[in-house]
Backbone as CSV, one residue per row, in Angstrom:
resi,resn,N_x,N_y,N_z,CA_x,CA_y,CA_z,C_x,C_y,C_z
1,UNK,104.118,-96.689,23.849,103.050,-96.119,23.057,102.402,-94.931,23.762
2,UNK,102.534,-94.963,24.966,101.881,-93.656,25.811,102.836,-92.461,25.315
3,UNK,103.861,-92.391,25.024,104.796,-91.214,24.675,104.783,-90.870,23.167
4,UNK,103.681,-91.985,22.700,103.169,-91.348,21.188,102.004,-90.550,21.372
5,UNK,100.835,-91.446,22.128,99.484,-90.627,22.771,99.988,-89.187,22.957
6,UNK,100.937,-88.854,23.621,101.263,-87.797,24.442,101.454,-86.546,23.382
7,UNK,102.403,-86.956,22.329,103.290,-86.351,21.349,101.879,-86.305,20.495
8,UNK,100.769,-86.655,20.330,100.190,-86.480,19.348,98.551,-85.816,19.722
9,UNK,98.555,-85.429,21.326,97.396,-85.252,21.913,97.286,-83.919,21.268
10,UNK,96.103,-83.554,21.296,95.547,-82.242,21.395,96.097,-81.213,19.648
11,UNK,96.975,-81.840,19.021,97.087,-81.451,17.404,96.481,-82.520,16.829
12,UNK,96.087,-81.361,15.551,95.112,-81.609,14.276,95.862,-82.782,13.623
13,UNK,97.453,-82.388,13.347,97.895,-83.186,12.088,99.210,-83.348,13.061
14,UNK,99.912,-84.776,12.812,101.275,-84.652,13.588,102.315,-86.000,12.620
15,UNK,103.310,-85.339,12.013,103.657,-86.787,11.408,105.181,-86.774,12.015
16,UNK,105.287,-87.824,12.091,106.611,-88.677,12.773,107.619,-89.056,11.087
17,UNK,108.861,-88.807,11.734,109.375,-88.336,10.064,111.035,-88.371,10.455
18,UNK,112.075,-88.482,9.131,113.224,-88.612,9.900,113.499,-87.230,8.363
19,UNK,114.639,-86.821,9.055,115.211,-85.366,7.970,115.409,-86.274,6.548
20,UNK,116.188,-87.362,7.092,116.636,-87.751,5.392,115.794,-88.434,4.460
21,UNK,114.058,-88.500,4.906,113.153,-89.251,4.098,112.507,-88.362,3.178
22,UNK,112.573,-88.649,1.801,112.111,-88.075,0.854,110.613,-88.340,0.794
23,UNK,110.257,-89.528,1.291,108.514,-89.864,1.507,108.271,-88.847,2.389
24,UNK,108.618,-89.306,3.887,108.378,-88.259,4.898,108.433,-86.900,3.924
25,UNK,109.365,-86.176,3.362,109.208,-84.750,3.246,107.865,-84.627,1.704
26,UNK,107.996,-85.703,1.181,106.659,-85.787,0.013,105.454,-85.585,0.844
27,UNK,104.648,-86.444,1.672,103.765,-86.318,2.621,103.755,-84.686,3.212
28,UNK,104.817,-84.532,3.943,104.731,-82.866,4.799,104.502,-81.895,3.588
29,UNK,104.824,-81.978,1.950,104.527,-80.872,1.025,102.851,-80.992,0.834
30,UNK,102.716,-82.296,0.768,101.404,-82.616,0.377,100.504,-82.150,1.795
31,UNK,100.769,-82.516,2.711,99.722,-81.910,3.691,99.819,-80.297,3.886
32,UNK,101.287,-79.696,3.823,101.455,-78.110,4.138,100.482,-77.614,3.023
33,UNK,100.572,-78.363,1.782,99.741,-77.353,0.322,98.553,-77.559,0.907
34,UNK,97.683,-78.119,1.726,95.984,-77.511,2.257,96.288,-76.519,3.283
35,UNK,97.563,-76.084,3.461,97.509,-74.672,4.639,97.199,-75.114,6.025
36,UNK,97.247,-76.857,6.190,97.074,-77.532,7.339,98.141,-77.185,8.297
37,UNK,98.185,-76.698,9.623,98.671,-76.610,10.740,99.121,-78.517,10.877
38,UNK,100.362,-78.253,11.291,100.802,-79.664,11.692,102.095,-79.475,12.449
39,UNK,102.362,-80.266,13.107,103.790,-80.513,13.885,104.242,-81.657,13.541
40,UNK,105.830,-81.696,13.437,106.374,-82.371,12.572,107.624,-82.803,13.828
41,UNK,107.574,-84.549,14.307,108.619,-84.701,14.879,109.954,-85.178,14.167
42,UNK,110.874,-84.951,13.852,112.352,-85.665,13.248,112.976,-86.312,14.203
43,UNK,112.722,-88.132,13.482,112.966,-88.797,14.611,114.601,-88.759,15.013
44,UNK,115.309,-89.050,13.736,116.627,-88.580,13.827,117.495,-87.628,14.446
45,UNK,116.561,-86.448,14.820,116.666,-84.928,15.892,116.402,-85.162,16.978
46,UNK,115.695,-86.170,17.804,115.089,-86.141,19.169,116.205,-87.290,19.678
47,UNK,116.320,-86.908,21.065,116.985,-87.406,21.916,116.509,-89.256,21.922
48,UNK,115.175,-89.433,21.912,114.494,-90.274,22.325,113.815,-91.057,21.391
49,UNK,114.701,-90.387,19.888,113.294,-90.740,18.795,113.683,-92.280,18.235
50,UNK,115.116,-92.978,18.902,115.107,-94.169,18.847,113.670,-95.053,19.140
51,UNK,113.166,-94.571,20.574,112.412,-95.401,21.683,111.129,-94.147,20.435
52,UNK,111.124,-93.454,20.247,109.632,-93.517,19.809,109.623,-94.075,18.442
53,UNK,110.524,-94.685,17.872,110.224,-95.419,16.621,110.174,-96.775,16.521
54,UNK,110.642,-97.366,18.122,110.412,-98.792,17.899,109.048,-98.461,18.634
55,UNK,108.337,-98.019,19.036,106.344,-97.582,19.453,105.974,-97.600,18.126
56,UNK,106.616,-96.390,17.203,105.708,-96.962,15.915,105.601,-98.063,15.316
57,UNK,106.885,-98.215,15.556,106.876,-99.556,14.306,105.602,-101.020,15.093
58,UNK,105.504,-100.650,16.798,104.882,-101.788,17.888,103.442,-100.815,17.276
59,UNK,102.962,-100.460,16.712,101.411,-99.463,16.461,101.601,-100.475,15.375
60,UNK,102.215,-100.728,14.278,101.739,-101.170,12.762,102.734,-100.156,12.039
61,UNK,103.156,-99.541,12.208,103.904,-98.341,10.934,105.110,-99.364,10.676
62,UNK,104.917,-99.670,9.539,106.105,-100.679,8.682,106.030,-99.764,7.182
63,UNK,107.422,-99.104,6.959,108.246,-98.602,8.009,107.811,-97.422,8.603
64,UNK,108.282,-97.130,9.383,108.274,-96.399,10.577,108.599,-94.908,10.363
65,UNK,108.655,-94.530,9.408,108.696,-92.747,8.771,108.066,-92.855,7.344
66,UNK,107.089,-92.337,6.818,106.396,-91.139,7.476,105.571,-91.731,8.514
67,UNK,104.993,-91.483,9.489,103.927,-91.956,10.514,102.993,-90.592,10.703
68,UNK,101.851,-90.779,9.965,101.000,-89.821,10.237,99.771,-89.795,11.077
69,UNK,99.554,-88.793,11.724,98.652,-89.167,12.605,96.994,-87.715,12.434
70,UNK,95.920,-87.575,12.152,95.329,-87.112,11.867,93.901,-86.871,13.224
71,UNK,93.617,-85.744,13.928,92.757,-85.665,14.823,93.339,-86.822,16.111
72,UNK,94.763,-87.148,16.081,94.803,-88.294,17.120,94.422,-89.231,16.556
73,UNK,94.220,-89.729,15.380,94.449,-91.180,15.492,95.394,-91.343,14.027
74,UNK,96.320,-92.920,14.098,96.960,-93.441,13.284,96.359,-93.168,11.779
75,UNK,96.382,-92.950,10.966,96.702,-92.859,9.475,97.405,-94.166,8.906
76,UNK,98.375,-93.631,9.022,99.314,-94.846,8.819,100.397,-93.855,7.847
77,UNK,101.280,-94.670,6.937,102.283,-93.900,5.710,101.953,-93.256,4.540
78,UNK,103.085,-93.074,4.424,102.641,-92.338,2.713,102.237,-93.052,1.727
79,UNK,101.635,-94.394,1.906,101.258,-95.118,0.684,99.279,-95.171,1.250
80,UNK,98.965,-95.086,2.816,97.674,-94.356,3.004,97.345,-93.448,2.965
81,UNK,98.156,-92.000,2.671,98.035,-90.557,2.883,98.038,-90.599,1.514
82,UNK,98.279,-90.919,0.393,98.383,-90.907,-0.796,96.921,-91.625,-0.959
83,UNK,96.558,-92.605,-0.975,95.395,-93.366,-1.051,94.327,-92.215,-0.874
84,UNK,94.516,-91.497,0.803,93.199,-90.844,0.596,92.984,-89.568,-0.391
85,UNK,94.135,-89.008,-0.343,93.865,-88.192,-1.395,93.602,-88.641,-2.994
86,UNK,94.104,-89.526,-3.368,93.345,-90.079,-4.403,92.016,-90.455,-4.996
87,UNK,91.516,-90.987,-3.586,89.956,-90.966,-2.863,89.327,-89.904,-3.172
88,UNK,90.153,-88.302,-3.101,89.182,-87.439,-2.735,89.328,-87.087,-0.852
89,UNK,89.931,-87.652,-0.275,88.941,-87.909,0.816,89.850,-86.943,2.145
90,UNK,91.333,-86.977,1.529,92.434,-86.422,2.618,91.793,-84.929,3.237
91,UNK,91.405,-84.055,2.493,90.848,-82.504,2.795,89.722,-82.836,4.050
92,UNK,88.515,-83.677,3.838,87.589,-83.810,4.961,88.531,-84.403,5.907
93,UNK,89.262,-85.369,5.952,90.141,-85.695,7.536,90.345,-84.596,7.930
94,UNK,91.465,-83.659,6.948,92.212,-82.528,7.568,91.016,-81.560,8.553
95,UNK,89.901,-81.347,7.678,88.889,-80.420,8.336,88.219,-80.741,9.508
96,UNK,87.782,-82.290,9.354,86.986,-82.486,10.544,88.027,-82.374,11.959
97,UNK,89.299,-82.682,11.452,90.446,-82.660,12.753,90.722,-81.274,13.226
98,UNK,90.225,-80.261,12.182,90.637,-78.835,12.841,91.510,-78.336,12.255
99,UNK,92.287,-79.237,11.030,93.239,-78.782,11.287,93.670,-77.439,9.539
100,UNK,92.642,-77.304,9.294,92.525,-76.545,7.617,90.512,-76.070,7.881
101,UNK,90.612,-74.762,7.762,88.863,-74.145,7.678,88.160,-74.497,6.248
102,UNK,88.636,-74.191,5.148,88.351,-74.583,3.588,87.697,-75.531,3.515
């Protein structure tokens, strides 16, 4: 879990994601349309992204792509990233994290 801390320090928006997930890439349209700055790991692309997906899945992420993470802390999937925007509520995360001025 320290090599998630690490991967997710110091960015606004960071979601953990594999190329072939259509959630994962639903989530990344939905956060890119607020003009949010984010980094995007593909777990499927990283050397290591075996060992950082059994960390997510040891955090709570069932399953384990999309994994979003907002100001540094857990979110959770696209069925909570959906929630808040439904709320209303996804735009103030994005802002208070830095990571969208609007």
């Amino acid at each position: 879990m320290e090599s998630i801390r690490s991967l997710v320090a110091e960015k606004p928006v960071v979601i953990f994601s594999k190329s072939s997930c259509c959630m994962s890439h639903s989530i990344q349209t939905l956060i890119s349309g607020f003009g949010a700055k984010m980094t995007v790991y593909e777990l499927d692309q990283l050397s290591n992204g075996q060992e950082v997906e059994k960390a997510l899945v040891q955090m709570g992420c069932k399953p384990s792509v999309p994994a979003v993470f907002i100001g540094e802390q857990l979110i959770g999937g696209a069925n909570q990233v959906m929630t808040l925007q439904v709320k209303n509520q996804l735009a103030a995360l994005l802002r208070r994290a830095g990571a969208i001025w609007v």
